[in-house]
Structures are given as structure tokens and as C-alpha cells.
N, C-alpha and C positions, 0 to 999 in steps of 0.2 A: 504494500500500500504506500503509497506516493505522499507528498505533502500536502498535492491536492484533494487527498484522501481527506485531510483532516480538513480540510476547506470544504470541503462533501459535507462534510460529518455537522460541523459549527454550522453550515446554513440549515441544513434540515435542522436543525434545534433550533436556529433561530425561526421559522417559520413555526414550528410547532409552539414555540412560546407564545408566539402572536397569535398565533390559533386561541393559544391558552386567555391570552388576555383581551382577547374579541367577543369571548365565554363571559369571563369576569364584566368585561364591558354592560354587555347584554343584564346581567345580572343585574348591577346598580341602575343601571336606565332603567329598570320594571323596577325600582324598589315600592311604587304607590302604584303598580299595576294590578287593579283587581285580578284575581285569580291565577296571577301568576306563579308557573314552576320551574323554579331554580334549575339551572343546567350544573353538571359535572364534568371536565373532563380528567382524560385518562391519558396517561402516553404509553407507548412503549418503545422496544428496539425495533429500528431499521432495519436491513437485509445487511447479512453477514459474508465477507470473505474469507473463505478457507483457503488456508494457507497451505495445513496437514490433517487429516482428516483422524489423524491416531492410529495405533497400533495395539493389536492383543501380545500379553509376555509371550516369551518361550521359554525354552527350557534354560537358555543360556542370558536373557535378557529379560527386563522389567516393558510393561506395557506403556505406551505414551502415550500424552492427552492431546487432544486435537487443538489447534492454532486458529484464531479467528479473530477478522477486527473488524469491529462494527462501522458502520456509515450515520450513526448518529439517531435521530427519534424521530417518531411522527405519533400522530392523533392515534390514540387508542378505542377509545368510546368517549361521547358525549352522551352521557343521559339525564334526564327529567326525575328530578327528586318531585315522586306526587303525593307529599304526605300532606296533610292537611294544613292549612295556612291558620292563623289568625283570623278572628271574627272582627270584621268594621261595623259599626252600628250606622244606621243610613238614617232611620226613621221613616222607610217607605213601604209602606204596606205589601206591596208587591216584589220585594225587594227579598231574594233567597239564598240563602247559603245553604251547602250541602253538609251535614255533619257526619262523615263516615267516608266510606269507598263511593263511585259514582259517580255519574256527567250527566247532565240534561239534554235531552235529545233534539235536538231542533234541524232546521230544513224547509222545501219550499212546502208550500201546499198542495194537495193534490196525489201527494205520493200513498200508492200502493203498499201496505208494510204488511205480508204476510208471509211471511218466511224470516230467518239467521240470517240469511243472505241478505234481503232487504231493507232487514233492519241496519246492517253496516253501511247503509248505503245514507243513513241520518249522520249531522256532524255532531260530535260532544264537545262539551263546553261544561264548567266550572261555573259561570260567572251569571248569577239569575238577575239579572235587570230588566226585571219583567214590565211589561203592562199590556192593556186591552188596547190595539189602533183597528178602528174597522171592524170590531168584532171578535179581532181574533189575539191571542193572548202570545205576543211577539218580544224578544229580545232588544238589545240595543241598538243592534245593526239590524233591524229586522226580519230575523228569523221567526218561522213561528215557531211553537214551541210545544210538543207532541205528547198527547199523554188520552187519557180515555174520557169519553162523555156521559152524561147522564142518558139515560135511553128511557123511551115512554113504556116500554114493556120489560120484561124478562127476558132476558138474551136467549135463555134457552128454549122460550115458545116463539116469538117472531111473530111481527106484526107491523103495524103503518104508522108514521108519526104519530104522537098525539101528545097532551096535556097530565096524563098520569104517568106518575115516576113508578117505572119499576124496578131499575137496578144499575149498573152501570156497566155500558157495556164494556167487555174488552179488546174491541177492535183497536190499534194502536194509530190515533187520527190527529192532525191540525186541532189540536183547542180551541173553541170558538163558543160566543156567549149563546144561550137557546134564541130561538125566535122568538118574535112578539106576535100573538094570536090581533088577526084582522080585524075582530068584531070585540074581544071582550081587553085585549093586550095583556093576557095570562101568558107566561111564558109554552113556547114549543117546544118541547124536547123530540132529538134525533129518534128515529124507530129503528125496529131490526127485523132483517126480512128473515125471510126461512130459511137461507144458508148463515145467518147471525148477523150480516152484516150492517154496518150505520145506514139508516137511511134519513137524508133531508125530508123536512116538511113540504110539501106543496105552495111551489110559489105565489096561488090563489089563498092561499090559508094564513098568510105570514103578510108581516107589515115589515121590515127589515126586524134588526137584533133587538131588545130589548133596554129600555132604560134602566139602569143599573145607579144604584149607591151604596156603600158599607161593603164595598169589596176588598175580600180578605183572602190571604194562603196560609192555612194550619201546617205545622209539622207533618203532618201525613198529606203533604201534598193536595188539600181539598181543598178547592174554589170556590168561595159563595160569597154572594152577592148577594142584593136587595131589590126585588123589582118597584121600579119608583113608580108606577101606574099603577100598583096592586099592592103595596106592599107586600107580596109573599114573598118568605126567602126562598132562595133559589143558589142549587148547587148544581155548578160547571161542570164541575168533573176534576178527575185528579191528574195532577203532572206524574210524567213517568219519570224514571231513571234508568240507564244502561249501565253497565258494570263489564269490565274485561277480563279474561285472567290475569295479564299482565299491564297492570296499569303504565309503568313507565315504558312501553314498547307501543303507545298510538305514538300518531307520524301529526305533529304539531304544522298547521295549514296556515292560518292568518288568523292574528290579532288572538281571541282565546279560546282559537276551535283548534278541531283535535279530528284527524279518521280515525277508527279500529281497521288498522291494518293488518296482513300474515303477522307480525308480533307480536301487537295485540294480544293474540289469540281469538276466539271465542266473546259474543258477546250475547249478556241476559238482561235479558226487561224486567222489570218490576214498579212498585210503587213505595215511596217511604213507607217504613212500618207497614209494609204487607200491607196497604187498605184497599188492593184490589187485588183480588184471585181470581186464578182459574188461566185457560187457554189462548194463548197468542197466536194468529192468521186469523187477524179481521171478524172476530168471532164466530169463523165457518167449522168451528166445536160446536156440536150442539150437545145438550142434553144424551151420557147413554150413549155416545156413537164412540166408535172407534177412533182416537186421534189418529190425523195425517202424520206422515214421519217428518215430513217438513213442519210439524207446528210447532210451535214452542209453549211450556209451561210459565209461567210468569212468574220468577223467581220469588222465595222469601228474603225479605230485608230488615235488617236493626235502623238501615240507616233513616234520619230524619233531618226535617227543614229545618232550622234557622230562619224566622219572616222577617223582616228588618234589618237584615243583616247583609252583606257580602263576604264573600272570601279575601283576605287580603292577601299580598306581595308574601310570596315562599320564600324573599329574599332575605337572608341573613349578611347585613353591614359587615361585623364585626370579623365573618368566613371572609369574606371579597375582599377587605383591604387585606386582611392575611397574605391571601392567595396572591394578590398583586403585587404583593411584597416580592413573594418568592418567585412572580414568574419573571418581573421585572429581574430580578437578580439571574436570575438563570439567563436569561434575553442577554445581559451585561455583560456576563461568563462566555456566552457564546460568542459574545463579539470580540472579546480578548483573542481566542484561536482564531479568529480570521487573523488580525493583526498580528499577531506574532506569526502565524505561519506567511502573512507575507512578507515580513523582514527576514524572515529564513532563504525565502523565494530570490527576493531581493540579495542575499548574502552569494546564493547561488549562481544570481546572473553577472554579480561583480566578480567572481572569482577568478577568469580568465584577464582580466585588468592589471 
């Protein structure tokens, strides 16, 4: 190995420190970013040149170790510490933190979510800055935000919209507040047909969404409101949550959404505190049938909401100046070996003088 060897060696460290302190960077810039999760990173060794590969003893000689000099470091792993942050107090009713494992599901409207498969196809997010625009119960970027509705019947008998609450369905849908009945402004709740699924009220039967006040999100993820034409309370339906195997292996998209990608692993719907059971694929379980092998069971969960609250910054201060301590110092180190391996360089080109 040459002297440019160790000029090899000193840049790839210095690249990997900057890497390191691009990490750290990242890290103090989100120190007040709701829901933020800390990155790590990791180094290790470079690719190795072997010199002598070693030898087994004999009878007449001892065995030799093998010779090898390294080409310096790179990136090992960057991962996402997703332990639970700090609770912010907001004072906004609609305003949720998650306390436990879990992400909130959100995405556009309209989607199809009957299947494992499907459901990876929702973005999770940490960060519930919820409210109602238009009806529908939407993030801050407006995402809606997916969870199950009130249904005018029994999931498991099916039938056509109407005014009596029978249960909640569990088809996994856009949240959106019930209709306003035409003639009396009683709220509509969604129906369910014979294969389970949500069905809309009748555009002649509805006057748009309902006037709403005293709206609230409980710990178990429940929705209710107040209809201000009737005063009857009236519950929405519950937020869902998604869960992975491996939490810190989703693949981090924009600002505080997240896929469940192949690292991931595996992902399970549920509701805080188990406040909705039973079968996932759009409630095409009925009563008594045989599950599809594509359905899913709607997981049990401990975890629960936080209403007022956000998740705060997973950043710890007092770790980042640490750390930028040492990468900066290693950064320092490495640029010494440039410098002295080119005064070496330099001793070399003058020796024939």
C-alpha cells in the first residue's frame, strides 16, 4: 500500500464524518419538530488489502496471520430511534398523541383497504394535528385520516343507510362526519350492504355533513361531537392505528410520514384500547362465514391517545453536541493524514534535487 493509500484511507473518513455530522445536523434542526425520530449513525471498515492471506503450522514451522491494511471507513447504518418522545401540551381538542407503539394511518380518499397488502399502501405518521375540513377528519398537510364509522345497522346483518346506530363498522375508511337528514337534520349514518361493506346515504336523503359542536377525541380513539340542529350526540367513529414489526425499518418519505416497507415487516390495524373488534376487508366478514385468507383480524392494543397533546422532538441536545464533538474531532484527525502524507509526497518529489 502506497502513501496514496493512506490519502484513500483519510478521505473516506473524512467523508464518513461529514456523513456523521449531516446526521447530527439533521438532528438539532428537528429539535421542536413535532414527532420527530432521532437518526443514528454507525461506521465501519472499508475494503481490505491483503497482503498475505496466512498460513496453517507444520511440523517444522508455527502458522502465520494474515497481513491486511485497511482503506479507511464508510457509513454503516443510519437508523431511526422510534421510542416515544415527550408529551407537548397544545390545548387543542383534536390534537393527539400516540402513547405506546403505532402510527396513524392516513392517505387520499377513496382508497380501497381490504387486504395486508392494501393497507401498506396508507402513509404512517406520529404526529395527530387533527381536525374536520369539508367533513372529513384530515391532518396538517391534509391527509385524511382512516379509521372506522359509525354504521346505521349491524355489520353482520346489512342493510341501507339510515338514522339508527347499530354498531361500528369495520371496514377501514376516510373518516368523515355522518350526514344531515333532509327533512328533520338528525344525523345519517353510513349503512352496510350484504357483503359488510360502508354504504353512503342517498344523495336525495342528505342535506351535506352535519352541524357539529363539542367535538372531542377520547383515549380510545372515539369521535363525538354534538349535532347543533338537534342537539343529539353523535359519535364519528374511531381513529385506527397501524403497528409494524419492526418499527425503526419504515423508509421515512416527507416531513412526518413514514411507508411500511420489506423492513418494516408486517403490518396490523387496530384501535387504541381494542375499542373496535372483529375483521378487516371492508367488512366483507360476515357473521358465521369462513374468513378470507387475505382478511385480517384487527389486532388487540394497550396503546392509547393523548387528546391535547403532540408528540414532541426525539431529539436529545445534550447526545448531538456530544457527538459533534467527536465527529468534528475525528473530521480534524483525518485531515492531519492528508497533510502529512503530502509533505511525505512532497519529500519524495524533492529527492532527486
Amino acid at each position: 500500500m502506497s502513501m496514496t493509500g493512506a490519502m484513500s484511507s483519510a478521505i473516506a473518513g473524512l467523508k464518513t464524518h461529514m456523513q456523521a455530522l449531516n446526521v447530527v445536523g439533521n438532528n438539532i434542526a428537528n429539535v421542536n419538530t413535532y414527532g420527530y425520530k432521532a437518526q443514528r449513525i454507525t461506521f465501519k471498515e472499508s475494503m481490505y488489502n491483503t497482503l498475505s492471506s496466512g498460513s496453517a503450522g507444520t511440523n517444522t514451522m508455527g502458522s502465520t496471520n494474515p497481513q491486511q491494511i485497511g482503506y479507511g471507513c464508510t457509513v454503516g447504518t443510519i437508523d431511526l430511534d422510534m421510542t416515544s418522545g415527550d408529551l407537548s401540551a397544545t390545548g387543542r381538542d383534536l390534537d393527539c398523541a400516540i402513547k405506546g407503539d403505532g402510527f396513524f394511518l392516513v392517505g387520499q380518499k377513496g382508497l380501497n383497504i381490504n387486504s395486508a397488502d392494501a393497507v401498506k399502501g396508507l402513509t404512517l405518521t406520529r404526529v395527530g394535528d387533527f381536525d374536520f375540513r369539508d367533513g372529513y377528519l384530515v391532518d396538517g398537510q391534509g391527509n385524511v385520516v382512516y379509521g372506522f364509522l359509525t354504521s346505521a345497522v349491524d355489520p353482520a346483518v346489512g342493510g341501507a343507510a339510515g338514522t339508527t346506530i347499530g354498531g361500528t363498522s369495520t371496514a377501514l375508511v376516510p373518516i368523515h362526519l355522518p350526514m344531515r337528514d333532509a327533512t328533520t337534520n338528525s344525523a345519517v349514518y353510513v349503512g352496510v350492504n350484504g357483503q359488510g361493506e360502508n354504504v353512503e346515504p342517498a344523495a336525495n336523503a342528505v342535506n351535506g355533513y352535519i352541524n357539529y359542536t363539542n367535538l372531542s377525541i377520547d383515549s380510545n380513539g372515539k369521535i363525538v361531537c354534538t349535532n347543533d340542529d338537534t342537539g343529539e350526540e353523535v359519535v364519528v367513529g374511531y381513529i385506527a392505528l397501524g403497528s409494524v414489526e419492526n418499527p425503526s425499518g419504515v423508509l421515512h418519505t416527507d416531513g412526518p410520514y413514514y411507508t411500511a416497507g420489506a423492513a418494516a415487516g408486517s403490518i396490523t390495524v387496530s384501535t387504541p384500547n381494542s375499542a373496535v373488534t372483529g375483521y378487516l376487508n371492508n367488512g366483507k366478514i360476515m357473521a358465521g362465514a369462513v374468513p378470507d385468507p387475505n382478511t385480517m383480524l384487527l389486532a388487540k392494543s394497550g396503546t392509547r391517545l393523548m387528546t391535547s397533546f403532540l408528540e414532541g422532538s426525539g431529539t436529545d441536545l445534550a447526545t448531538e453536541f456530544s457527538n459533534m464533538i467527536v465527529y468534528q474531532r475525528g473530521y480534524q484527525a483525518n485531515t492531519r493524514i492528508v497533510t502529512v502524507t503530502d509533505t511525505m509526497l512532497e519529500e519524495l518529489v524533492n529527492m532527486k534535487r
